[in-house]
N, CA and C atoms as a LAMMPS dump frame, in Angstrom:
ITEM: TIMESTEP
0
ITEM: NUMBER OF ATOMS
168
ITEM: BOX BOUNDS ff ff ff
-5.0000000000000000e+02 5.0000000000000000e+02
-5.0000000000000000e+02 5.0000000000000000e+02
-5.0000000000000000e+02 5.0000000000000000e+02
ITEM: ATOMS id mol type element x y z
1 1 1 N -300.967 146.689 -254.663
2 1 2 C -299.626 146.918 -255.224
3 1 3 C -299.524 148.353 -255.746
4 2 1 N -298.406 149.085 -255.722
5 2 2 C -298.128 150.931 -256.065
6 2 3 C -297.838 150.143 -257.239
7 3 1 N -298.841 151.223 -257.857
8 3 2 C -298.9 151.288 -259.226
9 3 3 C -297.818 151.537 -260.715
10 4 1 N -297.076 151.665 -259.869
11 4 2 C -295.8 152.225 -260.323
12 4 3 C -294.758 151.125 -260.582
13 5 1 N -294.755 150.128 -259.264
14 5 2 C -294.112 148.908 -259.55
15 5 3 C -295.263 147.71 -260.637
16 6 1 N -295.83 148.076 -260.58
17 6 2 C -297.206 146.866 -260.575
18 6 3 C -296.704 147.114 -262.411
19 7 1 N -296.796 148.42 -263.359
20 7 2 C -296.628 149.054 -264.24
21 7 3 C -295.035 148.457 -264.894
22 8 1 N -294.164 148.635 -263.72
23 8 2 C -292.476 148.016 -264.794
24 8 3 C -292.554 146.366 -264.511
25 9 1 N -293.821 145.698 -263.518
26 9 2 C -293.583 144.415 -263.736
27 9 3 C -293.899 143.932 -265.214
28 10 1 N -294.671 145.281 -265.51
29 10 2 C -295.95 144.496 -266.65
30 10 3 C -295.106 145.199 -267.899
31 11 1 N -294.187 146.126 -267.874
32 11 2 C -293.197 146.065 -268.865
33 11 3 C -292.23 145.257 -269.14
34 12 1 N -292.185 144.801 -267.735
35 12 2 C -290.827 143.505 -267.989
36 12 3 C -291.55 142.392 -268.917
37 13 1 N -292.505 142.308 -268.678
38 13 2 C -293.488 141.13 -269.523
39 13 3 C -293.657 141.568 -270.758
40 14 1 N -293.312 142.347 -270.986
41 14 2 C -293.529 142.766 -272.617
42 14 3 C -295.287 143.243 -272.842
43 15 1 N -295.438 143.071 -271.878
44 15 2 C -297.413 143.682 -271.965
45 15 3 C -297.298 145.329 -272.417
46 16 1 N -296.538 145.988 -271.97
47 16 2 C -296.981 147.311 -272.315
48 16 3 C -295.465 147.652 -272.364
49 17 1 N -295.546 148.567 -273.625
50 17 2 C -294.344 149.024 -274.208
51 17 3 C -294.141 150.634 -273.662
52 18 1 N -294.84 151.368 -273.739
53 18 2 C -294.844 152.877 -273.505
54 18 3 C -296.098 153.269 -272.45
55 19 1 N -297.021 152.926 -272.45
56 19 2 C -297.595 153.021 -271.677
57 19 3 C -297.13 153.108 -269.718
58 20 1 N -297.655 154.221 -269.052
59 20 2 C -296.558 154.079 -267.379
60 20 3 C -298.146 154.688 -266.966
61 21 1 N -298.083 153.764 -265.782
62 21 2 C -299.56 154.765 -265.071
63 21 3 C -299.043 155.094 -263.903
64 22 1 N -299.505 156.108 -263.565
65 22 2 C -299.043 157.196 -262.629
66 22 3 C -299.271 157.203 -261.207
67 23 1 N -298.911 157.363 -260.267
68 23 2 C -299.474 157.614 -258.666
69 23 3 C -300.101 159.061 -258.786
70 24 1 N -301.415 159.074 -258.273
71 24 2 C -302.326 160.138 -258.252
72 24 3 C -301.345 161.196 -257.364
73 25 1 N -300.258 161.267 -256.635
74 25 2 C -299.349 162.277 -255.572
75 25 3 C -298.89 162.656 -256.867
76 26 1 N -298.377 161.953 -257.723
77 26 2 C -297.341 162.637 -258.916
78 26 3 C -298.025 163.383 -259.99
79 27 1 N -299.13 162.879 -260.163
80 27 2 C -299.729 163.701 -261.403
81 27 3 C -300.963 164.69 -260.476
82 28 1 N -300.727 164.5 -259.424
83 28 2 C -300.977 166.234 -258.143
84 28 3 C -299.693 167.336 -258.52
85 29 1 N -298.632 166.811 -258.069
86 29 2 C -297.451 167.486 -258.437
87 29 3 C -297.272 168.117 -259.741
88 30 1 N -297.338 167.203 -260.741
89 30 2 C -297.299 167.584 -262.372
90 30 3 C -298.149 168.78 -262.57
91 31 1 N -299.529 168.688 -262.142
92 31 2 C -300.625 169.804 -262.527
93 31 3 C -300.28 171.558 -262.299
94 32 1 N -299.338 171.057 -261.18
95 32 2 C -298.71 172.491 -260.764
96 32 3 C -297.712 172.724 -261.575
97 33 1 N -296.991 172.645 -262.132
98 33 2 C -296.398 172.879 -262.873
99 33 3 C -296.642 172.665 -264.953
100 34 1 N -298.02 173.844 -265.306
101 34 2 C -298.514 173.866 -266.922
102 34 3 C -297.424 173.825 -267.768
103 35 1 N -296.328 174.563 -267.2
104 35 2 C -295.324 174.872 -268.703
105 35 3 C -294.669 173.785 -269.083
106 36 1 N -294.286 172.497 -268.221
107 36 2 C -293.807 171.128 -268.36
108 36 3 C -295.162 170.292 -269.277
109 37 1 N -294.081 170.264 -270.347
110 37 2 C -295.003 169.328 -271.76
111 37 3 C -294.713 168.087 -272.624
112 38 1 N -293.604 168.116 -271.981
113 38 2 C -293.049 166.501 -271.973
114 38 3 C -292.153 165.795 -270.942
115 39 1 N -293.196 164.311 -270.759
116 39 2 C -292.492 163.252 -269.996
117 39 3 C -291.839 162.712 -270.446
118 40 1 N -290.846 162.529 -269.981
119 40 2 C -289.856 160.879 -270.601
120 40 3 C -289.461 159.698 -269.168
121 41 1 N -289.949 158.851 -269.532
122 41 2 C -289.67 157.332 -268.425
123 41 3 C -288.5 156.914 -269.234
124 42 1 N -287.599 156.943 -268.357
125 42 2 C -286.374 155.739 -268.573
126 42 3 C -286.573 154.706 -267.451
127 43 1 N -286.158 153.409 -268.435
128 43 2 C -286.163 152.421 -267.27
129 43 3 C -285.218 152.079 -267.063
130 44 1 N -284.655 151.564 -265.775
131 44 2 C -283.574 150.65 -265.213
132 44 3 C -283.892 149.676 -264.76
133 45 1 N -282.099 149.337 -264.392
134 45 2 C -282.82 147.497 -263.96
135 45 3 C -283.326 147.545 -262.728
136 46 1 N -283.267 148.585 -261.384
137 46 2 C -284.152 148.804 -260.225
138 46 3 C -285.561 149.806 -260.382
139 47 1 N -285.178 150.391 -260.863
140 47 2 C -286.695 151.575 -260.834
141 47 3 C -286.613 152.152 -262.534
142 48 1 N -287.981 152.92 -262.598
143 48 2 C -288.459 153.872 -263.544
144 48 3 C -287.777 155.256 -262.803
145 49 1 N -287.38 156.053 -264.067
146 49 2 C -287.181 157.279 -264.203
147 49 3 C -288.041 158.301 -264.838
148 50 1 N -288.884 159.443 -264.048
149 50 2 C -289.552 159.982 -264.78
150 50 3 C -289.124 161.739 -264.817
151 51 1 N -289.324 161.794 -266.1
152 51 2 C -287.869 163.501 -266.491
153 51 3 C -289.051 164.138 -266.917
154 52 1 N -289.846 165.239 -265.899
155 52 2 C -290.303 166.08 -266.736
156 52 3 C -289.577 167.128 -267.323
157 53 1 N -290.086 167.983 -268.045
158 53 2 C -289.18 168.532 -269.165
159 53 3 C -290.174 170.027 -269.715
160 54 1 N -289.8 170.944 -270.26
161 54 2 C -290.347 172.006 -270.983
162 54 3 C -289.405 171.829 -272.368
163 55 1 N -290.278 171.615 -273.512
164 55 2 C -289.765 171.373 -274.818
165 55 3 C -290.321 173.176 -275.415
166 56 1 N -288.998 173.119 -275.495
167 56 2 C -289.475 174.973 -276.475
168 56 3 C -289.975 174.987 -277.736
């Protein structure tokens, strides 16, 4: 199962509140880009949203 779905099933369950584990392609992607220092996951009722961000 992608880890990603496997992760908002187990939020829908109330198992993990903040916790999101990542697909190793995305946190490849993330590494390239140092100056991005905060994530934010929003969830919906079909998918996770993930906003990287540069906080000044």
């Amino acid at each position: 199962m992608e880890p990603l779905r496997y992760t908002k099933k187990l939020i829908k369950l109330g198992k993990i509140s903040k916790a999101v584990v990542l697909p190793i392609n995305f946190l490849k992607k993330y590494s390239e880009y140092p100056h991005i220092n905060k994530v934010i996951v929003e969830e919906y009722s079909d998918k996770l949203v993930i906003k990287l961000m540069e906080e000044k």
